[in-house]
C-alpha positions as CSV (number, residue, x, y, z in Angstrom):
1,X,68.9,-22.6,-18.1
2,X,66.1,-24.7,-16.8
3,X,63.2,-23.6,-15.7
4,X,62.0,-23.3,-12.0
5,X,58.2,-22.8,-12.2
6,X,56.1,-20.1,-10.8
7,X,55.2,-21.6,-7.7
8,X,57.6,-24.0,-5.0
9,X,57.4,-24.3,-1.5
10,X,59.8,-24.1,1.1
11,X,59.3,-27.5,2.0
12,X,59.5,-28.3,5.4
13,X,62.0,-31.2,6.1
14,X,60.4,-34.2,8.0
15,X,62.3,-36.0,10.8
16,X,62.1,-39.5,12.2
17,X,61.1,-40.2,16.4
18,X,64.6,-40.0,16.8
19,X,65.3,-36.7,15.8
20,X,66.8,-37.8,12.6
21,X,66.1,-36.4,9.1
22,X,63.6,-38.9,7.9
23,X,64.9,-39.1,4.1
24,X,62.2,-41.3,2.6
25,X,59.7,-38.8,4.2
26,X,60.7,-35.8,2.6
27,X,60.7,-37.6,-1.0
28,X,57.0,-38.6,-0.1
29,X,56.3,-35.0,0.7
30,X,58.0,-33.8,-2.3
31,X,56.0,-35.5,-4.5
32,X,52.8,-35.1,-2.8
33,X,53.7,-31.1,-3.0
34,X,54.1,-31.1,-6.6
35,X,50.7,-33.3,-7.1
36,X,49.3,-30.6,-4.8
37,X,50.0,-28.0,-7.2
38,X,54.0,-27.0,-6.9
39,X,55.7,-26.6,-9.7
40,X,59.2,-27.3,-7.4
41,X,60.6,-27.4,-4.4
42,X,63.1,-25.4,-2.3
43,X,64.9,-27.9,0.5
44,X,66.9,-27.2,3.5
45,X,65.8,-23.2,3.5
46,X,64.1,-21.4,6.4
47,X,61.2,-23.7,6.6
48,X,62.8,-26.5,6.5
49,X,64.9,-25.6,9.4
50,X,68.3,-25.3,7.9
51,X,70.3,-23.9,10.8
52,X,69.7,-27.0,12.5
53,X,71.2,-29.4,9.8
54,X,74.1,-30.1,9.0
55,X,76.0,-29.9,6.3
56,X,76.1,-33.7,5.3
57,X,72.6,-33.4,6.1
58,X,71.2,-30.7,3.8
59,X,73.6,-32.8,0.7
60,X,72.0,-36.2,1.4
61,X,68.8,-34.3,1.2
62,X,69.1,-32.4,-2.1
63,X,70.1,-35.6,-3.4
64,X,67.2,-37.7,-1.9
65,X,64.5,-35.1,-2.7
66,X,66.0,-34.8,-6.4
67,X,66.1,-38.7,-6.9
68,X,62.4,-38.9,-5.7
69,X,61.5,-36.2,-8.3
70,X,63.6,-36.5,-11.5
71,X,62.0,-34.8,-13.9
72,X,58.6,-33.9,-13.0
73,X,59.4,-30.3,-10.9
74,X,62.5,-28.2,-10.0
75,X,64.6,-28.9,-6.7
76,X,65.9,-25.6,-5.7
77,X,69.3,-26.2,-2.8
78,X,69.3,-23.4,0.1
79,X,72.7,-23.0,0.7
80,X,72.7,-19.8,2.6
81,X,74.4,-18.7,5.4
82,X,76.0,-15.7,6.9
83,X,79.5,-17.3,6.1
84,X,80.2,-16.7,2.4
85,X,82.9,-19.1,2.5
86,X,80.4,-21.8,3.8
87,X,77.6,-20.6,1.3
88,X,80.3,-20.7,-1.8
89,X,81.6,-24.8,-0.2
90,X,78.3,-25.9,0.3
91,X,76.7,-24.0,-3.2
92,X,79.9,-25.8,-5.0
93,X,78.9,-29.2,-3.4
94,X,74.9,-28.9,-3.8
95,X,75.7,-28.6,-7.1
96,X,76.7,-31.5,-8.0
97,X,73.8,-33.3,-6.2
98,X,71.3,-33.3,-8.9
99,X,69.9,-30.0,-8.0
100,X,68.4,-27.5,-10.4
101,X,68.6,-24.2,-8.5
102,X,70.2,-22.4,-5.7
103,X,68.3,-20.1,-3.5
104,X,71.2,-18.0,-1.1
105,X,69.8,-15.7,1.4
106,X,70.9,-12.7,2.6
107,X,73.6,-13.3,5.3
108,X,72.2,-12.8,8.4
109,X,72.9,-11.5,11.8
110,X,75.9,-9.6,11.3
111,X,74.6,-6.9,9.0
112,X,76.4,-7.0,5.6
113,X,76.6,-3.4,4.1
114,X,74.6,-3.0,0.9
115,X,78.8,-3.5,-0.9
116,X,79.1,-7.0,1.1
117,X,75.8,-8.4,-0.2
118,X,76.5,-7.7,-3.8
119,X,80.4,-9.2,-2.8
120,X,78.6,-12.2,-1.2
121,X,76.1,-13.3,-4.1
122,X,78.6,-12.3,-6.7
123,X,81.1,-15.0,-5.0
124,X,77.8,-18.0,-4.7
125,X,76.9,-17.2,-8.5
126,X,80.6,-17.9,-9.6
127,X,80.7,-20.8,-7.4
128,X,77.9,-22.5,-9.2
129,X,76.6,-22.6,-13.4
130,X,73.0,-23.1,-12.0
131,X,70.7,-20.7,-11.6
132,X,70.7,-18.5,-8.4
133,X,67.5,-17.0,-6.5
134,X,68.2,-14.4,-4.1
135,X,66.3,-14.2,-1.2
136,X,65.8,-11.1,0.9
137,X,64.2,-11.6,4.3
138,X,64.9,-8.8,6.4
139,X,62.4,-9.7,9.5
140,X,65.2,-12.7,10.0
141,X,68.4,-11.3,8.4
142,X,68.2,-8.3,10.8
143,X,69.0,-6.2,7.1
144,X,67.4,-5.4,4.1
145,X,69.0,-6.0,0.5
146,X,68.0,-2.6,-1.4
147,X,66.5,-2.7,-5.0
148,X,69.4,-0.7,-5.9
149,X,71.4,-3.9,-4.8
150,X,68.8,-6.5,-6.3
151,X,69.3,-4.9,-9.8
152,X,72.7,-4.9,-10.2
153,X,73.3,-8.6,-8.7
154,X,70.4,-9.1,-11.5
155,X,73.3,-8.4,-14.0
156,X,75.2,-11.7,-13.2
157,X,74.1,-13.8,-15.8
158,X,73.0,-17.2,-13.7
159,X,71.4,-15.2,-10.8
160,X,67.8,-15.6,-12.5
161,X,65.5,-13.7,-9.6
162,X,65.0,-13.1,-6.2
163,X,62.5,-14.5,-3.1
164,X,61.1,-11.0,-1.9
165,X,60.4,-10.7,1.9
166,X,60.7,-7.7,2.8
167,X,56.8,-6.2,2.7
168,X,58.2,-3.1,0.8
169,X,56.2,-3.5,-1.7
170,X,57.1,-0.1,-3.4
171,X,61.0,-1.3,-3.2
172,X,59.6,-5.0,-4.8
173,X,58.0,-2.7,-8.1
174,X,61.4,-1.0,-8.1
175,X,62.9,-4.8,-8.6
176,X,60.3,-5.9,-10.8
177,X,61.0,-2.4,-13.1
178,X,64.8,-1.9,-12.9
179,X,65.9,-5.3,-12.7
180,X,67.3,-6.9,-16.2
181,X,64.9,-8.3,-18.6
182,X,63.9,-12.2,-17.7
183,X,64.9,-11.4,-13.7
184,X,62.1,-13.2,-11.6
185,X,60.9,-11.9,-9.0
186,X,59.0,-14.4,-6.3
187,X,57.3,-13.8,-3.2
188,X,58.4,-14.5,-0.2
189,X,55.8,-13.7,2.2
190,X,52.4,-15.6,1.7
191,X,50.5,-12.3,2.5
192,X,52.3,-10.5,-0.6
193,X,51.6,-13.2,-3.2
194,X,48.6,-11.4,-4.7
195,X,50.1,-7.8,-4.6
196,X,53.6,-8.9,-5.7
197,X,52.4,-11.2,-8.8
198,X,49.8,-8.3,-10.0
199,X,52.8,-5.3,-10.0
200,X,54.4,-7.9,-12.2
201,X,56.2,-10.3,-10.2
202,X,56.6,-13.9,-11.1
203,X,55.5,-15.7,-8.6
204,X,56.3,-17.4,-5.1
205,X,58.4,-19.8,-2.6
206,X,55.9,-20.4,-0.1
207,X,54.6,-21.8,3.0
208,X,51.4,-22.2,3.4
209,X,51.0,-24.2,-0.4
210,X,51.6,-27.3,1.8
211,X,48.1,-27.1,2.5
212,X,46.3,-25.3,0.0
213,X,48.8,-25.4,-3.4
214,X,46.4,-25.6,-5.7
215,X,44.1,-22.8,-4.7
216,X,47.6,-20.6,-4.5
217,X,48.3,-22.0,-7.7
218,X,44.8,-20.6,-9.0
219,X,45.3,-17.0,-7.5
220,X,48.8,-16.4,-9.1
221,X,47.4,-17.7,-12.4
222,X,44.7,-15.1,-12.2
223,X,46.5,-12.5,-10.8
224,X,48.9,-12.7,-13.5
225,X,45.9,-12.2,-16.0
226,X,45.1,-9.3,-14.9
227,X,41.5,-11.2,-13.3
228,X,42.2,-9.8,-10.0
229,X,38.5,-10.3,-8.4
230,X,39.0,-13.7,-8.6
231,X,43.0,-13.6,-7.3
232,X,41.8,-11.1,-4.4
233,X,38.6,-13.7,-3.5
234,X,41.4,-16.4,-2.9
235,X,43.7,-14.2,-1.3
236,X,40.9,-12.7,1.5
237,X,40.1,-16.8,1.9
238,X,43.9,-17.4,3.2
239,X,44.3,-14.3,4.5
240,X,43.4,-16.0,8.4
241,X,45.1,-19.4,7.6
242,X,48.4,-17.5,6.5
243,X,48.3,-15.6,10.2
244,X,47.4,-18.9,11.9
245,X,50.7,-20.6,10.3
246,X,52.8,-17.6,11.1
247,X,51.3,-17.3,14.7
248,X,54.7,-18.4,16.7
249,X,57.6,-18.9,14.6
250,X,57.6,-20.8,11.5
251,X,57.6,-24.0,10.8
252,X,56.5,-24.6,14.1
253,X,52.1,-24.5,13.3
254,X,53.1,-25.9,9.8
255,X,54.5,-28.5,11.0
256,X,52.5,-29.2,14.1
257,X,48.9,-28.7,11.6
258,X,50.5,-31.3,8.8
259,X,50.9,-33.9,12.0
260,X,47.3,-33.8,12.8
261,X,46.0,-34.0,9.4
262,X,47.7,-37.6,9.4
263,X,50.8,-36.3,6.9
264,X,53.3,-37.1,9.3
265,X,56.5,-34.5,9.2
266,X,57.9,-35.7,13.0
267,X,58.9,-33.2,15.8
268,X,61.0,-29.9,15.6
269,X,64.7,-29.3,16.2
270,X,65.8,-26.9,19.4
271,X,65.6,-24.5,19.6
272,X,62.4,-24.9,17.9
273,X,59.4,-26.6,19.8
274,X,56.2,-27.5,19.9
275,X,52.8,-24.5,19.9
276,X,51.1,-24.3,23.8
277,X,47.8,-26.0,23.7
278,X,46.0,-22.3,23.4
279,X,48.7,-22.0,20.4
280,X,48.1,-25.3,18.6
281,X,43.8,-25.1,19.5
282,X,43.9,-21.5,17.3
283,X,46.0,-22.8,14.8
284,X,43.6,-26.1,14.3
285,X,40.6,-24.2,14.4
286,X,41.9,-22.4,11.4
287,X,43.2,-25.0,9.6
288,X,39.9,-26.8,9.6
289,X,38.5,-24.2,8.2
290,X,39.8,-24.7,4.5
291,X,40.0,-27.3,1.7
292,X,43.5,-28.9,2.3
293,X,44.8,-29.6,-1.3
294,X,48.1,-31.7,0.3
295,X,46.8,-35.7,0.0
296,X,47.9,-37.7,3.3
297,X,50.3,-39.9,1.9
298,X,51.9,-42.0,5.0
């Protein structure tokens, strides 16, 4: 089954001055995110504003992203949603874009019971023979996938790991221990990379290795050696930049910072908007304080 990598971001997706998805943008980003340190990519998730494309949309995207990329990192589809009808048509049809991963997360807003999660992924890993990440959020999914859950849904062969959100870092070590042998698991939240890849997780899907992917990139490598003084040095240095890009909803001071560094990424979709000025000044003044790994390629 092919290999994802240890570290992709949720790549944001970039849209034209119309308001259009700006295709030829998001395979520049793409392959300025791997040479920043990504070993793949995850399109049309959370970041990169998925309830506001469409479906035709998020396709032509896998496909464009993939084209751009070949061989050289993973393309991971999000196909979630809290239809799993829609998340089993749209899995079945990403599929045959080129893609080399699926990553479905836990329907959201109506509050599947622990039974109709397992039911849900179990139906998005038959609808697909490529390899399926879980992704449990529950600060946007308004519920929590248990460990209990995580390790059984672990026992369907082509669901290979799991995007951990949930800050339960005690339930995450539960994963990480009872899940079957090979089952990844990834963080989810920037904040948790450190902690989550030295209990023996993976790796991570995040956000802010836009910006700084190679010195992410570093930490997990050292983390996962067991060189934690060195891991925790890099994690303290983001610790401010992560809360700066998670300030007002994300990607909204992702996308806004990546604009005035010169990498052009476009405006948001309603209901998303731009930061305040008060929001956009704090944001910047963080921002500025770091090496930015992420070339400006426009």
């Amino acid at each position: 089954m092919t290999e994802l990598g240890r570290l992709l971001t949720a790549m944001v997706t970039p849209f034209d001055e119309s308001g259009e998805v700006d295709y030829e943008g998001a395979q520049r980003l793409a392959l300025a995110l791997l040479e920043s340190g990504s070993d793949g990519l995850v399109v049309a998730g959370t970041t990169g504003e998925s309830p506001t494309l469409t479906h035709d949309e998020k396709l032509r995207l896998y496909a464009a992203v993939k084209e751009a990329v070949g061989g050289r990192g993973a393309v991971v589809a999000g196909t979630g949603n809290n239809s799993t009808q829609m998340t089993v048509d749209l899995t079945r049809e990403a599929s045959r874009t080129g893609v080399d991963g699926i990553l479905a997360v836990v329907p959201y807003y109506n509050r599947p019971p622990q039974e109709g999660q397992f039911r849900h992924f179990e139906a998005v890993a038959a609808a697909t023979e490529l390899p399926v990440i879980l992704y449990n959020v529950p600060s946007r999914t308004g519920v929590n996938m248990t460990d209990e859950t995580a390790n059984r849904l672990s026992r369907i062969d082509n669901i290979v790991g799991t995007k951990e959100a949930s800050g339960d870092l005690e339930q995450i070590r539960r994963i990480i221990e009872g899940a079957k042998d090979g089952f990844r698991v990834w963080s989810g939240a920037d904040e948790d990379t450190c902690a989550i890849v030295a209990a023996g997780g993976y790796g991570a899907i995040g956000v802010i290795t836009h910006l700084v992917g190679r010195q992410v990139a570093d930490m997990i490598e050292y983390a996962a050696a067991g060189r934690m003084a060195e891991a925790e040095a890099i994690h303290e240095r983001h610790v401010p930049l992560i809360r700066a890009l998670f300030s007002v909803s994300s990607p909204i001071p992702l996308k806004y910072a990546m604009n005035q560094l010169g990498f052009r990424v476009g405006s948001l979709r309603l209901p998303l908007c731009e930061p305040d000025d008060e929001a956009a000044e704090r944001i910047m003044a963080e921002v500025r304080r770091h090496t930015i790994d992420l070339a400006v390629a426009v």
